[in-house]
C-alpha atoms as an extended CHARMM CRD file, in Angstrom:
* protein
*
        73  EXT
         1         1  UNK       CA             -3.1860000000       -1.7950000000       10.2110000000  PROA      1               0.0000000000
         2         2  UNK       CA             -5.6410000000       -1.3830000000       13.5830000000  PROA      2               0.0000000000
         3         3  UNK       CA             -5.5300000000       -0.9780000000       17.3670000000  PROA      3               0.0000000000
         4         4  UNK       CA             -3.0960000000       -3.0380000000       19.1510000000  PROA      4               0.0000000000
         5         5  UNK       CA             -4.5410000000       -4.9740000000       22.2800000000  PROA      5               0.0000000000
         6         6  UNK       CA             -1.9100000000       -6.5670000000       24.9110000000  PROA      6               0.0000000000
         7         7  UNK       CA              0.9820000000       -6.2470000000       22.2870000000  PROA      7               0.0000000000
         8         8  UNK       CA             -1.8360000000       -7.9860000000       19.1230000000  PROA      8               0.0000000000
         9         9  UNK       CA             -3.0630000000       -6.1770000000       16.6580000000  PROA      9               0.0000000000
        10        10  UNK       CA             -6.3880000000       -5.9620000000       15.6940000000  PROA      10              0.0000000000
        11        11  UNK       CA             -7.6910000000       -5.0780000000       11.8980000000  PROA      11              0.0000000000
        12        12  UNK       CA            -10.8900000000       -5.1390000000       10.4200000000  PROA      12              0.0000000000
        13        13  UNK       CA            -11.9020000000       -7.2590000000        7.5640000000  PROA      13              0.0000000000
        14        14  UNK       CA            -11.7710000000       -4.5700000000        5.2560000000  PROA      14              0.0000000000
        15        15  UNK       CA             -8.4390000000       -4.1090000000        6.3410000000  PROA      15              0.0000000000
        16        16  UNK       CA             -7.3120000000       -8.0470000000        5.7640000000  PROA      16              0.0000000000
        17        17  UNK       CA             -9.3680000000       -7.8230000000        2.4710000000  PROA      17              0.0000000000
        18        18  UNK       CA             -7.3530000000       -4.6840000000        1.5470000000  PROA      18              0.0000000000
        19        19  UNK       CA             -4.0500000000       -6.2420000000        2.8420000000  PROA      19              0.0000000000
        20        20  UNK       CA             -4.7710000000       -9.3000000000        0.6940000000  PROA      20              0.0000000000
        21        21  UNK       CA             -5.9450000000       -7.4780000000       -2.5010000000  PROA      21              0.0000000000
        22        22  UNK       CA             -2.0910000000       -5.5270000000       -2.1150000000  PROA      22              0.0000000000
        23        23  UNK       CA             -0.6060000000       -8.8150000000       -1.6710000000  PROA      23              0.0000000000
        24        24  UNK       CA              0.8460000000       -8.2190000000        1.7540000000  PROA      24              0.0000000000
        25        25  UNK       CA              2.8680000000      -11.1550000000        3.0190000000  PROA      25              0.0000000000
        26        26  UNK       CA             -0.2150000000      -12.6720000000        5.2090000000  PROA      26              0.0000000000
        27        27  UNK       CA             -1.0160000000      -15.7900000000        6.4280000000  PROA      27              0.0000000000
        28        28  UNK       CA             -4.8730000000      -16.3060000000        7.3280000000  PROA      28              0.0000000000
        29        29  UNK       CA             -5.2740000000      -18.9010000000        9.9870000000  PROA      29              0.0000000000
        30        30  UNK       CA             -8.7310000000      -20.0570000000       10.8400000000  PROA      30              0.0000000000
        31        31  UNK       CA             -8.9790000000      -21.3980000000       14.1390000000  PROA      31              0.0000000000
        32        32  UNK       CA            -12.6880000000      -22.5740000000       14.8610000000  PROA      32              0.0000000000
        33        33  UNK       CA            -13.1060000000      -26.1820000000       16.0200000000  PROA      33              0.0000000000
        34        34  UNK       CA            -13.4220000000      -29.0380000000       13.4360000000  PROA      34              0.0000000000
        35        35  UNK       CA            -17.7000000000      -28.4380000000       13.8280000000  PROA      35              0.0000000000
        36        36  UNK       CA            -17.4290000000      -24.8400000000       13.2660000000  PROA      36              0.0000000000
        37        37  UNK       CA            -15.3990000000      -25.0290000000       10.2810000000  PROA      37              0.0000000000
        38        38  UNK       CA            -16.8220000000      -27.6950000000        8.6670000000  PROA      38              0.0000000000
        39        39  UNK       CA            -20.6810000000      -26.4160000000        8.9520000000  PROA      39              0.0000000000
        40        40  UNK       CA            -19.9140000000      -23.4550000000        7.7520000000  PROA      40              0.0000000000
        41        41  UNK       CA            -18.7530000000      -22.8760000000        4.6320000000  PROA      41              0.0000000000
        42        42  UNK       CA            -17.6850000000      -19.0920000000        4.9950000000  PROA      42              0.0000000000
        43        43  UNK       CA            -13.7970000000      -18.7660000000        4.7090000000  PROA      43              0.0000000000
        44        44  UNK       CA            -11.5070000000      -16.2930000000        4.0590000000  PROA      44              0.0000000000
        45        45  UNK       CA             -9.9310000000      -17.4810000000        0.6230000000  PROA      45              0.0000000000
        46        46  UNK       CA             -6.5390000000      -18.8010000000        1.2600000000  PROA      46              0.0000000000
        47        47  UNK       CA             -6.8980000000      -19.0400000000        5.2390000000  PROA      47              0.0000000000
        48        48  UNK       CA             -5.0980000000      -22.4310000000        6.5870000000  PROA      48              0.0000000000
        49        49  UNK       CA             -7.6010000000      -24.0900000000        8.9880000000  PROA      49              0.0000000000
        50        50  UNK       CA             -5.5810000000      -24.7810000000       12.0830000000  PROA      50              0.0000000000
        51        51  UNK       CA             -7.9060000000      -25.8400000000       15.3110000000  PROA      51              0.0000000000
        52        52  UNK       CA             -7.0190000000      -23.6100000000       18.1780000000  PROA      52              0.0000000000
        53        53  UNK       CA             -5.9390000000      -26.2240000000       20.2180000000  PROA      53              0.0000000000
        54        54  UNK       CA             -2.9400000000      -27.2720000000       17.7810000000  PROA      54              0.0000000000
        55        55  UNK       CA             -1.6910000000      -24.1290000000       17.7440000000  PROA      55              0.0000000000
        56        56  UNK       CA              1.1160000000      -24.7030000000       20.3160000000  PROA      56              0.0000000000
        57        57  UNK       CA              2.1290000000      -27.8910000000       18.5810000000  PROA      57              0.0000000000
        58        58  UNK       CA              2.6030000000      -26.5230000000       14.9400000000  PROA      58              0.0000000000
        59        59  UNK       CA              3.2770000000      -22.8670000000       15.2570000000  PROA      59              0.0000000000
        60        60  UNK       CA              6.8040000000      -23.8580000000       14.5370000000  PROA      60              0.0000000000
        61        61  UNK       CA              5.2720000000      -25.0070000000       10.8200000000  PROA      61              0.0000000000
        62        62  UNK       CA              3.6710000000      -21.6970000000       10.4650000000  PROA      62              0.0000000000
        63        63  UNK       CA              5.9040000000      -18.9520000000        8.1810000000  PROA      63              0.0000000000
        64        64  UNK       CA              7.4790000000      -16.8750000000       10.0680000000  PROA      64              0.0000000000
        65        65  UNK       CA              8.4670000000      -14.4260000000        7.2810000000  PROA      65              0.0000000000
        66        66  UNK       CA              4.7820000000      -13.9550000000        7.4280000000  PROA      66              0.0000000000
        67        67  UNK       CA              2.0810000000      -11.5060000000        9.2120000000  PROA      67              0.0000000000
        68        68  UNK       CA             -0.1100000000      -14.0400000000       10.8130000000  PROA      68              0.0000000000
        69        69  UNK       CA             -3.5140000000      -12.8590000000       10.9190000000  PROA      69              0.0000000000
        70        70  UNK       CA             -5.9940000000      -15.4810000000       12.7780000000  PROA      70              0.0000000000
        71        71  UNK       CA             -9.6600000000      -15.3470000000       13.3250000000  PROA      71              0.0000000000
        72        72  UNK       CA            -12.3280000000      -17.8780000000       14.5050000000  PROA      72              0.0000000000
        73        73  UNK       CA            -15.9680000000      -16.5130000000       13.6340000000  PROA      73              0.0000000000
């Protein structure tokens, strides 16, 4: 899909648009803190909104039969 970067790969939003429009097996997590996400009301349709800093705790809950694809602008 893009450039990998120490062993993650990057994509473009085209590419994740793309990827969802195909129906790739994706989950979108959206990482911003609880201000940024709920301020702004720009979100990629579907994404989960897991803070950053719960990560660690629930990544076991995350789909692993799943590309996980996260962003946090």
């Amino acid at each position: 899909m893009g450039d990998s970067v120490n062993g993650v790969e990057r994509i473009t939003a085209q590419a994740l648009e793309a990827g969802l429009r195909r129906g790739d097996r994706l989950t979108v997590l959206d990482v911003r803190r609880r201000e940024a996400w709920a301020t702004d009301p720009a979100r990629v349709p579907g994404s989960v909104w897991l803070p950053l800093e719960e990560v660690p705790q629930r990544a076991r809950d995350l789909p692993a039969e799943t590309h996980l694809v996260v962003y946090c602008s």
